[in-house]
C-alpha positions in Angstrom: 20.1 -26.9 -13.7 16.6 -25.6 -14.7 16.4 -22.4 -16.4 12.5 -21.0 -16.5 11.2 -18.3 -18.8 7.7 -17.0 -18.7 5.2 -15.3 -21.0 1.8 -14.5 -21.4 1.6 -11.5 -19.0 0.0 -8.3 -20.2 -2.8 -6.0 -19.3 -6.9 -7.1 -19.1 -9.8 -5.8 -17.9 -11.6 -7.1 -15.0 -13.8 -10.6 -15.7 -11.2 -11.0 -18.2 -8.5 -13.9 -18.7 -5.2 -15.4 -19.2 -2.9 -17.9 -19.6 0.8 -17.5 -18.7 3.1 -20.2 -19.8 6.3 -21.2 -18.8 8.9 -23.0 -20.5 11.4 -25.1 -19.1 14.9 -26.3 -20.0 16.5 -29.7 -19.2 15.5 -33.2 -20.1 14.6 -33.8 -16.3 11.5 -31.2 -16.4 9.3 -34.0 -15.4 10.6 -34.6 -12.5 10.2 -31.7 -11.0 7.0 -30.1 -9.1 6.3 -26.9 -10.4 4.4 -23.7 -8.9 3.1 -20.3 -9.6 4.0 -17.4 -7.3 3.1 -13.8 -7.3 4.3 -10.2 -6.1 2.7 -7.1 -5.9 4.6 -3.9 -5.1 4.8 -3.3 -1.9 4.3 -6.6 -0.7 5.8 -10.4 -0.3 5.9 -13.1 -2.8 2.8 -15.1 -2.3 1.9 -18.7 -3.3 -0.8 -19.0 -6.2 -0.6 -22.6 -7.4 1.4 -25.8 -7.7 1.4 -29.1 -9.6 3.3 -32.3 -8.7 5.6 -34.0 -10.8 4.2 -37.7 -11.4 0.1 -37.7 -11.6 -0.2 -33.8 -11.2 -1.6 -33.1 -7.7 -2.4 -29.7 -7.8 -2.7 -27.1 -4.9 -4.3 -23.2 -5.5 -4.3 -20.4 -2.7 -8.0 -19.5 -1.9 -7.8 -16.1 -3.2 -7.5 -18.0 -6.8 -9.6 -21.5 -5.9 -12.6 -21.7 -8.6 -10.8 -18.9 -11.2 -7.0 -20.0 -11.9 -6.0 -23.7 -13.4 -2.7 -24.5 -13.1 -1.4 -27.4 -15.8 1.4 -28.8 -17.0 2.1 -30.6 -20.5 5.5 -32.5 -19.8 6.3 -33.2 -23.3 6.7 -29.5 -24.5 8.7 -28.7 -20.9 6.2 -26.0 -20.2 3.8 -25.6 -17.3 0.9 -23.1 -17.6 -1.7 -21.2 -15.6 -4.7 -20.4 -16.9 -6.5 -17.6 -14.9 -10.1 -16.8 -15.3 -12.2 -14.2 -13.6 -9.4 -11.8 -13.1 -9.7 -9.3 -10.7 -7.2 -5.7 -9.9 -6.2 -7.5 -6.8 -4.4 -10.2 -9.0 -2.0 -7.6 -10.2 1.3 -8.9 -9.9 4.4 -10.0 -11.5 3.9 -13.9 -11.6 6.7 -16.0 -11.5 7.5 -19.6 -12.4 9.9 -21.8 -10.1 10.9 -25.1 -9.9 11.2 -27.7 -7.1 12.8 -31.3 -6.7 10.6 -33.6 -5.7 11.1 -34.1 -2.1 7.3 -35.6 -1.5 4.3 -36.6 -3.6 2.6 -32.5 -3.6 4.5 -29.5 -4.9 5.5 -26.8 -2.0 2.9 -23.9 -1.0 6.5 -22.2 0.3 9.0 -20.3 -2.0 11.9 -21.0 -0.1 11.4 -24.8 -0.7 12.2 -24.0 -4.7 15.0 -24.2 -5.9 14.8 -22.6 -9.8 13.1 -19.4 -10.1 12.2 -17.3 -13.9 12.3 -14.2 -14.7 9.0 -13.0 -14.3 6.1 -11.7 -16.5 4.0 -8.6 -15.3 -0.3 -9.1 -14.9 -2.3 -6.2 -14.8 -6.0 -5.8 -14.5 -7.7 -2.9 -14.5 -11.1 -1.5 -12.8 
């Protein structure tokens, strides 16, 4: 079991950054790939980044490729995403979620995650 609890979620202008973190429990943390997704109102949960478990492969959507880093530091359990360059489009509540490593890259799809957090709400204004 993999409980996740973000933070780091607030509201910025646009051009503006920041970094979400996301803390993990469990002494097995490391072996799990790890992603970023998003959800705006009114519409589905959409993939924004993933890292893989043993020499972090990471994977970004295109609408975040060049502006939004997606780390992890495996010895404080947390996984973080660094977002530069924000725009109001990025407004979303970002979630953290967990996934056993079934293959050498983290999944692009939510279904294939099995530990989801909370949430932490991004806004960025005009």
């Amino acid at each position: 079991q993999v409980q996740l609890v973000e933070s780091g979620g607030g509201l910025v202008q646009a051009g503006g950054s920041l970094r979400l973190s996301c803390a993990a429990s469990g002494r097995t943390f490391n072996t799990y790939h790890m992603g970023w997704f998003r959800q705006a109102p009114g519409k589905e949960r959409e993939f924004v980044a993933t890292i893989s478990w043993s020499v972090g492969i990471t994977d970004y959507a295109d609408s975040v490729k060049g502006r939004f880093t997606i780390s992890r530091d495996n010895a404080k359990n947390t996984v973080y995403l660094q977002m530069n360059s924000l725009k109001p489009e990025d407004t979303a509540i970002y979630y953290c979620a967990a996934a056993r490593p079934l293959g050498t890259r983290g999944p692009i799809v939510a279904g294939n995650y099995n530990y989801w957090g909370q949430g932490t709400q991004v806004t960025v204004s005009s």
